[in-house]
N, C-alpha and C positions, 0 to 999 in steps of 0.2 A: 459351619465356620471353616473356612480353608485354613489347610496345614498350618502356614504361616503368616495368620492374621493375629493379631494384639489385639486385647479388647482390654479399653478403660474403664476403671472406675472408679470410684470415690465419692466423697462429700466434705464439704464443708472447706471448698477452696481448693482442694488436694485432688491429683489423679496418682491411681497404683493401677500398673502393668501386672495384667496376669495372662500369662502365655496359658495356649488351650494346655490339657492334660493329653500326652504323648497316648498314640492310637495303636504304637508298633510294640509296644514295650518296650521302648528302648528309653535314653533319658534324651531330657527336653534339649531342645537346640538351643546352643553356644553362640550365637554369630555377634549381630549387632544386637549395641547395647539396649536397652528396654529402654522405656519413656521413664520412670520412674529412675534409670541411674543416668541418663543423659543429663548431662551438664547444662543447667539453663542460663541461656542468655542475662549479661550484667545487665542492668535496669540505668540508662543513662540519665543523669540527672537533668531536672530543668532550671536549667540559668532562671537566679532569683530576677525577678521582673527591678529596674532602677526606679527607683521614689525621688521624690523632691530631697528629701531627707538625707541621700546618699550623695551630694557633692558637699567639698569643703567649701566654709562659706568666705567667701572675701571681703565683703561689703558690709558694715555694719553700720546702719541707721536710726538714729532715735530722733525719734518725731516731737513736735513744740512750735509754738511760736517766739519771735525774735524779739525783743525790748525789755527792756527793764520791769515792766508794769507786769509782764507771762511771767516771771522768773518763777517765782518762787510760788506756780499754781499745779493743781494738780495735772492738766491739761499737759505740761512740761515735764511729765515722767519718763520720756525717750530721751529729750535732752539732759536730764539729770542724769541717767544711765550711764550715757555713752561719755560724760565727764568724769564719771566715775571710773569707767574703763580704763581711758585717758590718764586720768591721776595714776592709777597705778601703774600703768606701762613709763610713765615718765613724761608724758607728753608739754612740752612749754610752746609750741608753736601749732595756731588752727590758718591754715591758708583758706581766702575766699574762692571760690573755684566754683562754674558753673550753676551759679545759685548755691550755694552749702558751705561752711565751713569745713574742711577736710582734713584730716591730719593720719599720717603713717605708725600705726600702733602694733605691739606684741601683746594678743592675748589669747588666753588659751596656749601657749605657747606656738601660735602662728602669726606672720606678719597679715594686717588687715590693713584696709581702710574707714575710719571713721568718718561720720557724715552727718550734720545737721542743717536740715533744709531750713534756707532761710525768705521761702516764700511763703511765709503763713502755712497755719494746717491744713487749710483745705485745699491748695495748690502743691502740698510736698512731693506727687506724683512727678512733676516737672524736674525738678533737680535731682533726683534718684533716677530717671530713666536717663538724663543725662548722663549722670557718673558710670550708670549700667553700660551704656553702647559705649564711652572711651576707655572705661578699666575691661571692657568687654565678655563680662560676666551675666550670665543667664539668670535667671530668675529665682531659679533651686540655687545660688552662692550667695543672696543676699538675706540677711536678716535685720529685722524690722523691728522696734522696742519701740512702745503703744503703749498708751494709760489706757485701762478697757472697767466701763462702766459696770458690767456684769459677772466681775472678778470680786470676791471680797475684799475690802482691804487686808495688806500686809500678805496679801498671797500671789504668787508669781507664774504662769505657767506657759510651757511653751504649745506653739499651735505650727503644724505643718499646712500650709496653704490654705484654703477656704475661703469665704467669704468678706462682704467688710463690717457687717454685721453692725452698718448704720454709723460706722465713724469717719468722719470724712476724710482723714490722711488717709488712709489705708483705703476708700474710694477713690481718691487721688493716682494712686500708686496701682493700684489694678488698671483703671482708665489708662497710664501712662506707659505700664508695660507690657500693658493685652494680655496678664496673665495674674492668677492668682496662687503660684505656685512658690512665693518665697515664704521663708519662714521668721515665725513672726515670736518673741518673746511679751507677751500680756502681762501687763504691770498692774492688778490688783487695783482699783481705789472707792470702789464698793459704789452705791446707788448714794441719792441726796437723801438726807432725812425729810420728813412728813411730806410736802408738797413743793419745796426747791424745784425751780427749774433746774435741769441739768448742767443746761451750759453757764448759769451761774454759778452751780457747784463746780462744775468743773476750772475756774476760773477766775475762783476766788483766791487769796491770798492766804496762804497758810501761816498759822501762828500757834507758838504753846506745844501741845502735845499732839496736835496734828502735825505739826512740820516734822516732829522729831519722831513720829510712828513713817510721816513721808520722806525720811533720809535713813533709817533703819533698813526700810523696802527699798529703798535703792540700792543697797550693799547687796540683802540677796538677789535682787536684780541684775545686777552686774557677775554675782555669782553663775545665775544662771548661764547668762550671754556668755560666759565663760566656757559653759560646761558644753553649750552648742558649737561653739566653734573648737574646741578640742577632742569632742567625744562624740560627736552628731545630735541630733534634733531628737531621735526617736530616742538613745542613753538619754540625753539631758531632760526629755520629757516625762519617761519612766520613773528617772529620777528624784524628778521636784514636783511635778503637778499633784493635786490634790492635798500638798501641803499647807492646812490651812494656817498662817501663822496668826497668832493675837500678839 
């Protein structure tokens, strides 16, 4: 080994400098420092990657169909949401605009806009991608409030982009903004009993202690949408999902 060669070693992730044993008897050379005390390089971090989840949302949506006859179905759990919203910010005034009823609300402690498409459910894609290109907000600022067949009743959760998972608003709204990246608050109303077709469960008219378990779930609904628009998608998700309530 020459005079002045270093040899490493170690194990287990770690090197240790061991200079050869001096030939002249004299003691070991001073100069530069060894690998072992050389100062290593800081480890620069990697910018966390941006999610849908990381913009403030502007746009608030809840999906339904318009007339007296939908009011009071389960199918109108978006629309009962975003009334609720509504009610508590103060709101007395919905202006028609672009297809939807729209009105300027505080929640979560942010100014939003509220939205209820009034082209039927399975056309609501049309008047959200309209409001989307003039309020000119991306896909990750709008959130979405759905009645979702596969939720139990009385439980609420929130969903970061995905799929439509077979419900036509939400096929609508993907088709309409070429993307499936906003996020969407899931309104619980559970499966029909024994053999129901769905879309007459979904569509029936609520009475008794349905209507009053379906305006219970609108309150934490509205809670939720709340917690999304002032704390983000992933807090409010962490938060409430999996909360099954009876």
């Amino acid at each position: 080994m020459a005079k002045d060669e270093v040899k490493l070693e170690g194990g287990e992730g770690e090197l240790q400098a061991t200079a050869p044993a001096p030939t002249d008897g004299g003691a070991r050379a001073t100069g530069e420092p060894s690998a072992a005390q050389a100062p290593k390089p800081a480890r620069k971090r990697k910018p966390k990657p941006k999610t849908p989840a990381g913009k403030p949302i502007q746009l608030v949506v809840g999906l339904g169909n318009p007339g007296d006859e939908y009011d009071r179905t389960r199918h109108n759990s978006g629309f009962h949401t975003v009334d609720e919203l509504a009610r508590r910010a103060g709101v007395s005034y919905w202006k028609t605009h672009l297809g939807a009823l729209i009105a300027e609300a505080e929640v979560g402690g942010r100014t939003v806009t509220l939205a209820k498409p009034q082209s039927f459910m399975n056309s609501s894609g049309g008047p959200v991608s309209k409001l989307a290109r003039e309020l000119g907000v991306s896909p990750e600022e709008i959130l979405v409030i759905h009645d979702e067949l596969d939720i139990p009743a009385n439980d609420v959760r929130v969903k970061v982009g995905g799929g439509h998972g077979g419900h036509n608003g939400l096929r609508s709204i993907i088709d309409k903004l070429g993307s499936r990246d906003f996020i969407r608050v899931r309104f619980g109303i559970g499966r029909p009993p024994g053999r129901m077709d769905p879309i007459d469960f979904v569509l029936r008219q609520l009475k008794g202690d349905f209507a009053q378990d379906h305006d219970d779930t609108v309150v934490i609904a509205a809670d939720v949408a709340e917690a999304v628009v002032k704390d983000g998608a992933i807090t409010a998700r962490d938060a409430f999902n999996g909360r099954h309530r009876q």
